[in-house]
C-alpha positions as CSV (number, residue, x, y, z in Angstrom):
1,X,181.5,149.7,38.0
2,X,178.0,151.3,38.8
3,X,177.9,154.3,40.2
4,X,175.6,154.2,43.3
5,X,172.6,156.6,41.7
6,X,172.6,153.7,38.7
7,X,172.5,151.1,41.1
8,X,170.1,152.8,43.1
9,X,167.5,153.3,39.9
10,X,168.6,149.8,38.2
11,X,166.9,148.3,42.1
12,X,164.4,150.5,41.9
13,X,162.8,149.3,38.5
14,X,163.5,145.7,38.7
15,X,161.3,146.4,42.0
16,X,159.1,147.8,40.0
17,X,158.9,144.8,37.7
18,X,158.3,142.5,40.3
19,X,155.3,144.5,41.7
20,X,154.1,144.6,38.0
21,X,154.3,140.8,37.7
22,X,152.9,139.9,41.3
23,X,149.9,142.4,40.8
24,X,149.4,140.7,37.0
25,X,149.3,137.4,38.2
26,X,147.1,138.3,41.4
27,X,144.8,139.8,39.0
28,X,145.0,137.2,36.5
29,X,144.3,134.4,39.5
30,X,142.4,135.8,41.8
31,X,140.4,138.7,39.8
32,X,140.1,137.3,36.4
33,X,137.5,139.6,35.0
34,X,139.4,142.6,36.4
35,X,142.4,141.3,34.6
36,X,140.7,141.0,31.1
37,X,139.4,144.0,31.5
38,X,142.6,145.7,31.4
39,X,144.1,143.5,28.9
40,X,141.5,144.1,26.6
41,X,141.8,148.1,27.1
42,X,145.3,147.6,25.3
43,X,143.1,145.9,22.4
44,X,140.8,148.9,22.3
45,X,143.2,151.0,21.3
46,X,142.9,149.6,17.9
47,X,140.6,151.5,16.4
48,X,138.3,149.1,14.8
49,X,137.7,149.2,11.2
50,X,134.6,150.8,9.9
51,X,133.9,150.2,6.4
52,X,131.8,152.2,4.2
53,X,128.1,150.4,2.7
54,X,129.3,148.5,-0.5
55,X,126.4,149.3,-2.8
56,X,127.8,146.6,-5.1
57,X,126.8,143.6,-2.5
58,X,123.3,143.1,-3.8
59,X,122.5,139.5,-3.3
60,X,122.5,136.6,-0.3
61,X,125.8,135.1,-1.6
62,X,127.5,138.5,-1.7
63,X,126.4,139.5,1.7
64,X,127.4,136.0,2.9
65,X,130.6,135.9,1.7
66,X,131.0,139.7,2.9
67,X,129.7,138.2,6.4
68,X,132.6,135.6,6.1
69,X,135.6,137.8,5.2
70,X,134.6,140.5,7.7
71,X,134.6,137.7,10.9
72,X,138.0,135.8,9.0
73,X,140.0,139.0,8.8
74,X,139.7,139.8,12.8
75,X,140.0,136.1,13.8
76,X,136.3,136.2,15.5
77,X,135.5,132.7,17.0
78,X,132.1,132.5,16.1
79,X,129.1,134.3,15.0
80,X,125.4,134.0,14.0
81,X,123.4,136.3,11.9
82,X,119.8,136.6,11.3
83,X,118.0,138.8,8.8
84,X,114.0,139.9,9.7
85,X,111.6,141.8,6.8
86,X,108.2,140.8,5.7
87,X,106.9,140.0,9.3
88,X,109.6,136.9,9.8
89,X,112.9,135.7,9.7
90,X,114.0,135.4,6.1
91,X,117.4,134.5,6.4
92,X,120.1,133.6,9.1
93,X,123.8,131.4,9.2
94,X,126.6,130.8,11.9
95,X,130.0,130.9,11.1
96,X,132.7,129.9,12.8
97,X,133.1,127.8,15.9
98,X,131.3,128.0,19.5
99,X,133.4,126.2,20.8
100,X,137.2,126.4,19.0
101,X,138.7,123.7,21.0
102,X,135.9,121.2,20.7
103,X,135.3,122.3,17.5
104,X,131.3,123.0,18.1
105,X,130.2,125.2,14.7
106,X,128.4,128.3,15.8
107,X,125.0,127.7,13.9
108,X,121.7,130.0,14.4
109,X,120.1,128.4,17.5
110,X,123.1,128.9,19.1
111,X,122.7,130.6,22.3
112,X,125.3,133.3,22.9
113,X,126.1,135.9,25.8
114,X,124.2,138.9,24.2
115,X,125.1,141.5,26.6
116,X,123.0,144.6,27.0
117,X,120.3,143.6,24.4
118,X,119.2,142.0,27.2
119,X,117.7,145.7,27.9
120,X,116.0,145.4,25.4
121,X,114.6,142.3,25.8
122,X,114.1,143.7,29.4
123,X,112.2,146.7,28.1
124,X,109.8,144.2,26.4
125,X,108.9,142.4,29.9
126,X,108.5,146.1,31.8
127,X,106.1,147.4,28.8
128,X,103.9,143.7,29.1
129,X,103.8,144.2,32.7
130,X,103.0,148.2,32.4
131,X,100.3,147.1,29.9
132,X,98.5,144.5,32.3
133,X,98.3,147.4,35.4
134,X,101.6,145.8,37.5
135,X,103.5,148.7,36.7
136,X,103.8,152.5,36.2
137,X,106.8,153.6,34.7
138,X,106.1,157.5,36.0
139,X,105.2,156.1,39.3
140,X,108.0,156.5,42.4
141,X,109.7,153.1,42.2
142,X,110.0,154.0,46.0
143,X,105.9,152.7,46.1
144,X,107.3,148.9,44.4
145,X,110.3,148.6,46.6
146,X,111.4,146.9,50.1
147,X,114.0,149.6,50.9
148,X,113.9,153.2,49.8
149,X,115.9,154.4,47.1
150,X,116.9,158.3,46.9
151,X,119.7,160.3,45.4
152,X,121.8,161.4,48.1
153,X,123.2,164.5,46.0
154,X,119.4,165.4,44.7
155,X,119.0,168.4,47.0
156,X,115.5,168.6,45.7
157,X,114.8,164.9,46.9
158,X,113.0,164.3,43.6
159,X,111.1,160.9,42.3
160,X,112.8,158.6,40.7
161,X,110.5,156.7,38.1
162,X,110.5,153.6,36.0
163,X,111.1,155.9,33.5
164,X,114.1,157.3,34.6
165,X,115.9,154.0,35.0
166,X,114.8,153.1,31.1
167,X,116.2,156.0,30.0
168,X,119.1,156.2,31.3
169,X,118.6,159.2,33.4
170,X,118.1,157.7,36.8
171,X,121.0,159.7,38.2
172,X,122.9,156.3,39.2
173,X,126.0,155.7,38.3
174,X,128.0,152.8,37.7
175,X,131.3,153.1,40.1
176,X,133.8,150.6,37.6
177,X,135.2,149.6,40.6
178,X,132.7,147.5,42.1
179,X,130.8,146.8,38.9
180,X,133.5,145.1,37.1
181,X,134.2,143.2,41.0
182,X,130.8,142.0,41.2
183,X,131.8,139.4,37.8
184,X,132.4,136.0,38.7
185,X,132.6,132.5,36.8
186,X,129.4,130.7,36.8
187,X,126.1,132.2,38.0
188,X,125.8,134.6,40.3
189,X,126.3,134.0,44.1
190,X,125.2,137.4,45.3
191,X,121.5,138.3,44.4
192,X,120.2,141.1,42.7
193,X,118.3,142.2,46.1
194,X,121.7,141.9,48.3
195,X,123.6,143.8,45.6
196,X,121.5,147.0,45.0
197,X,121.0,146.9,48.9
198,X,124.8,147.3,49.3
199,X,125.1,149.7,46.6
200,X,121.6,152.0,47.0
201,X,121.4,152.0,50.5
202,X,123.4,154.6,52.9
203,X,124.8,152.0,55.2
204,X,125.5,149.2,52.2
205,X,128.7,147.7,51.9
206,X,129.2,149.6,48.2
207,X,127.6,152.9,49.0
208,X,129.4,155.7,48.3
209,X,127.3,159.3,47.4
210,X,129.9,160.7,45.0
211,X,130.6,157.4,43.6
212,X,127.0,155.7,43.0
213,X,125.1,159.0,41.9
214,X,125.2,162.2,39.9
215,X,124.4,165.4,41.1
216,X,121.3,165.8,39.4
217,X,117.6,165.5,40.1
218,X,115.8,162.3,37.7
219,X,115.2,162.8,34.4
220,X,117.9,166.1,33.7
221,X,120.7,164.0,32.3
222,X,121.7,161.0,30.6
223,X,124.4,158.8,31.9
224,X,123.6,154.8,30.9
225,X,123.7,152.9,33.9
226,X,123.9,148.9,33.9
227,X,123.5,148.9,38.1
228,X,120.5,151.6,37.2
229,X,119.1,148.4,34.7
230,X,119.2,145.9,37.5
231,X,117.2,148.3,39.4
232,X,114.6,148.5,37.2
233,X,114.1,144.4,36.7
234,X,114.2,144.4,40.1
235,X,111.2,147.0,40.6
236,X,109.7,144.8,38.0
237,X,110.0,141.7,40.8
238,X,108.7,143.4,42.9
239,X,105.5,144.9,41.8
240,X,104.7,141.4,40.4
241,X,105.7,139.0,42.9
242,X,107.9,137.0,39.9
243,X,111.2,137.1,38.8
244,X,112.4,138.5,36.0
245,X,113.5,135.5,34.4
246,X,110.7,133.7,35.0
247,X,108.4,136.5,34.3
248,X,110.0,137.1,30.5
249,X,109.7,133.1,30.4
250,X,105.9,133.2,30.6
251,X,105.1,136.5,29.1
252,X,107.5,136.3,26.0
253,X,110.4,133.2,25.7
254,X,107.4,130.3,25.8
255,X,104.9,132.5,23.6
256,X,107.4,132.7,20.9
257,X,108.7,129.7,20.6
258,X,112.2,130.9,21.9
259,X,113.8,127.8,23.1
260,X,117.4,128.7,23.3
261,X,117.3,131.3,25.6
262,X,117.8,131.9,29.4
263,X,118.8,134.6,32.0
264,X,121.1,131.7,33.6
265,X,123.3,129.1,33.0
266,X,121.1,126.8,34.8
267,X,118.4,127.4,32.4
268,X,120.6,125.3,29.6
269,X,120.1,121.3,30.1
270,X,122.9,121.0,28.2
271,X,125.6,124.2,28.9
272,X,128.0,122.9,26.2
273,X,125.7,124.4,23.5
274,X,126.6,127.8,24.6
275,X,129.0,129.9,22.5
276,X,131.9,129.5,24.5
277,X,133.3,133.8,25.8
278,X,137.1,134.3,24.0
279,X,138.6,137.4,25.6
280,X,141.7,139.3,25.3
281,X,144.1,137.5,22.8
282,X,141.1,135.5,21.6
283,X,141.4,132.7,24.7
284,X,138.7,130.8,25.7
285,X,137.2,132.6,28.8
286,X,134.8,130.6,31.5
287,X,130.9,131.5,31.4
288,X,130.5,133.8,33.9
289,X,127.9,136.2,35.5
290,X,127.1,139.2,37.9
291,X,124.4,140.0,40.5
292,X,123.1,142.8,38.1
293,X,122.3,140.1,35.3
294,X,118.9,141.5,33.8
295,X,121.5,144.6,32.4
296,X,123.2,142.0,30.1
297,X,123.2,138.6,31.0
298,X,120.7,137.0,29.0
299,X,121.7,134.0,26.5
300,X,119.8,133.7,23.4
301,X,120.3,132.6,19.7
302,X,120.4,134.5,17.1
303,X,117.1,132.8,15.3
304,X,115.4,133.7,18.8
305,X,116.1,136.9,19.0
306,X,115.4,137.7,15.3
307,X,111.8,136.0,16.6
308,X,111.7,139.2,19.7
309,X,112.7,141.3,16.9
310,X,110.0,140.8,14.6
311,X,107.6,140.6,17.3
312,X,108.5,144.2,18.1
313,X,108.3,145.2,14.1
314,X,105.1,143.5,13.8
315,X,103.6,146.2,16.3
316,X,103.8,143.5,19.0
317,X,102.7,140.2,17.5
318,X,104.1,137.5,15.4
319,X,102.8,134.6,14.3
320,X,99.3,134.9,15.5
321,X,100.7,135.0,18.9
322,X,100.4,139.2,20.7
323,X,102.8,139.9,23.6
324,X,102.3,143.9,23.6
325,X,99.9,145.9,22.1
326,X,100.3,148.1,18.8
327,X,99.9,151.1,21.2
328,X,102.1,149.9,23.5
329,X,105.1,149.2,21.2
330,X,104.5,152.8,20.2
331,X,105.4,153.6,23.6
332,X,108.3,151.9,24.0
333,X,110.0,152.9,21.0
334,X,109.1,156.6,21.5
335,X,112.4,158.7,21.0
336,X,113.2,161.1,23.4
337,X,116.6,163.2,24.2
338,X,118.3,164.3,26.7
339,X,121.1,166.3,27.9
340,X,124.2,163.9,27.8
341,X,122.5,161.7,25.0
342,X,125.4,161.7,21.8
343,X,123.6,164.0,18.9
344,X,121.4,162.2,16.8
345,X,120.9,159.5,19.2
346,X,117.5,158.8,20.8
347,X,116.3,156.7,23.8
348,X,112.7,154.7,24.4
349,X,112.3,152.3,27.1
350,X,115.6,150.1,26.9
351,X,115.7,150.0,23.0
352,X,117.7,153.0,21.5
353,X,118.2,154.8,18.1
354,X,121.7,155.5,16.7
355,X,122.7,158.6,14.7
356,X,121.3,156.9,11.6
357,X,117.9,156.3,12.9
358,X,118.4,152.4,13.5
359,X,115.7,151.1,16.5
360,X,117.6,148.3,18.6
361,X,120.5,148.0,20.9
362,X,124.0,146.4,21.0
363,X,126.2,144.7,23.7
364,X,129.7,144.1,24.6
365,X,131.2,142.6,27.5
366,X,134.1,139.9,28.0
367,X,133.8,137.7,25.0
368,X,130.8,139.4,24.0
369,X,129.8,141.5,21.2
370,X,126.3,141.9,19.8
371,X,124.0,144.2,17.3
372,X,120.3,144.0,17.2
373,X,118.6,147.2,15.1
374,X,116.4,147.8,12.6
375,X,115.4,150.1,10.7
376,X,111.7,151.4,10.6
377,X,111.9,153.3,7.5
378,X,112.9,150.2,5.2
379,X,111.1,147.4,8.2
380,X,114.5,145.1,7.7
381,X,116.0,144.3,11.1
382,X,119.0,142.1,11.5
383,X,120.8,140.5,14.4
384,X,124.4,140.0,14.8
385,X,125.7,137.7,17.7
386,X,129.8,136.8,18.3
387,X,131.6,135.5,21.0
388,X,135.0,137.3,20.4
389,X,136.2,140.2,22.5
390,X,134.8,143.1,21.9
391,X,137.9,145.2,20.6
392,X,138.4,142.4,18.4
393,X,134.4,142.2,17.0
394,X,132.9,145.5,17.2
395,X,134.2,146.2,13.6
396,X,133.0,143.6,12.0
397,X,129.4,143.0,13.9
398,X,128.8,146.3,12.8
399,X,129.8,146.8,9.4
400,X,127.5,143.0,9.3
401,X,124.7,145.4,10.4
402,X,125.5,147.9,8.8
403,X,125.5,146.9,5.3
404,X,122.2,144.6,5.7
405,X,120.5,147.5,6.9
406,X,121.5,150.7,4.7
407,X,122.4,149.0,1.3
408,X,119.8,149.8,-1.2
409,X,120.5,146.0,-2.6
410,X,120.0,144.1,0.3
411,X,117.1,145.6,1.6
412,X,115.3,145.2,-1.3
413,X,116.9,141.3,-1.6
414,X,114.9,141.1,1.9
415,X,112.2,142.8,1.6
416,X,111.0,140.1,-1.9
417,X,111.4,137.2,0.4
């Protein structure tokens, strides 16, 4: 027989269980992006698998089939990859599936979840709107605003700029707790305006001193900040009286020709041709969105965003058609460091430089994992989309990238087309 201590721990754990299971399967019902959150923390622990430049891939085929084996070996979904030199796009292919279960290929007008290259794509609307006088970006955004915004914990009660929110250095933070809450399955309910209210404001439903902000006056340190990146498309709102969506729509998506992209599911007459999330254990995940959707939300293909891309290598034009000036493209792209910034990295408006001097930005979020860089020593650029989780992709989209933009062979491959 038991002794009562064992039967004493024995009740204890299966207790212990039972809480486990009932919290699981709250989260899993009633808080599904909270839930795949954690479960794909387990999957990050896999460190993914970085592989070095193969010098030896010199030619389309070889970098297709390298493409292929890469997205194969970690069971991705679906991808799309598009290749910019020369001005244009001069190559691009989906692999895969969009849609597993109704077996939709993945093809490149494809519109996937792109995650926080929608900055970037952001960062192209805020420098068109700085360029035609609606905007400052070292101006208080206080000036632009309907409610004030300040930094509790900034004893020196400093202004907080365009700028600031761009780079990163805004002093906002993102509490995880209400960020990841704020996800739900379709478009957003709550707006942008209602959320940063609750968050920003001192008597907001979400405001919290320690919690939404550093200690630190604008501009000191970096900390990236997705809440801080809704900010700034809002301040963009409201200093022009338009949307965000809308706004990019007119300025840059109908200019370009890119006609498989949106801010919002409702933008998409037809939502089945969206790439179709798969989360933790590669299961099909609904399309969903948050109230801070100009810091990732956007849904593009990879042919359209290798159109933005070019745009931006072209000094601002592409095609005959100009959406920013060659000055201001400078501008946007300048690198600047700061204190917090990982060494060798670099930060201009939205776009960012890695440690190997690549100009772009990536993404990740549920289902999502995205590269869009190039590199201006060589002028290749190259887009990588997925719809996998992002434990699961970040290996492969990368070493994608990686080996179209710093293998000798390839470059040149792209830059005769």
């Amino acid at each position: 027989m038991l002794k009562k201590g064992s039967k004493a721990v024995i009740y204890v754990l299966i207790s212990a269980l039972i809480l486990t299971i009932a919290a699981g399967l709250y989260l899993y019902l009633l808080r599904p992006f909270i839930f795949q959150e954690l479960a794909s923390s387990l999957e990050s622990l896999r460190d993914p698998e970085f592989l070095p430049v193969n010098p030896e891939i010199d030619t389309w085929e070889e970098f297709d089939a390298f493409t292929e084996a890469q997205l194969q070996q970690q069971q991705v979904s679906g991808a799309a990859v598009a290749v910019v030199a020369g001005g244009k796009i001069v190559w691009s292919k989906g692999y895969g599936f969009a849609n597993r279960e109704n077996q939709i290929p993945a093809t490149g007008d494809t519109p996937f979840m792109i995650g926080s290259i929608s900055k970037a794509v952001m960062g192209v609307a805020l420098m068109h709107a700085v360029e035609n006088g609606a905007l400052e970006l070292d101006r208080d955004i206080n000036d632009y605003l309907p409610f004030q915004v300040n930094n509790p914990r900034d004893q020196e009660n400093s202004v907080l700029t365009l700028r600031h929110l761009a780079t990163h250095t805004s002093g906002i933070r993102d509490r995880e707790r209400v960020y990841a809450g704020s996800y739900e399955i379709g478009d957003p309910a709550v707006s942008l305006d209602a959320f940063l209210r609750d968050y920003l404001i001192e008597d907001g439903a979400y405001f919290k001193a320690d919690g939404n902000f550093l200690p630190v006056a604008p501009g000191e340190t970096y900390e990236y900040s997705n809440i801080g990146a809704g900010l700034a498309g809002y301040v963009l709102q409201a200093a022009t009286g338009t949307d965000l969506d809308q706004y990019a729509q007119e300025a840059i998506f109908s200019p370009l020709g890119m006609d498989h992209t949106g801010w919002f599911l409702r933008d998409f007459a037809d939502q089945t041709e969206i790439a179709q999330p798969y989360a933790f254990g590669n299961r099909a995940f609904p399309h969903y969105g948050y109230p801070t959707w100009p810091d990732g939300q956007l849904r593009t293909s990879a042919n359209d965003l290798a159109r933005l891309l070019a745009m931006v290598m072209n000094g601002g034009e592409l095609e005959g058609v100009r959406i920013l000036d060659e000055a201001t493209v400078e501008q946007m792209l300048e690198k600047q460091s700061f204190s917090g910034l990982e060494s060798g990295h670099g930060q201009g408006i939205f776009w960012t430089y890695s440690s190997q001097g690549m100009a772009g930005h990536n993404g990740g979020d549920l289902g999502v994992t995205t590269v869009m860089y190039f590199n201006p020593a060589t002028q290749v650029g190259v887009v990588v989309l997925s719809n996998a989780n992002s434990a699961r992709a970040v290996g492969p989209v990368f070493n994608i990238a990686r080996q179209m933009l710093q293998s000798e062979g390839m470059v040149e491959i792209a830059q005769a087309e």
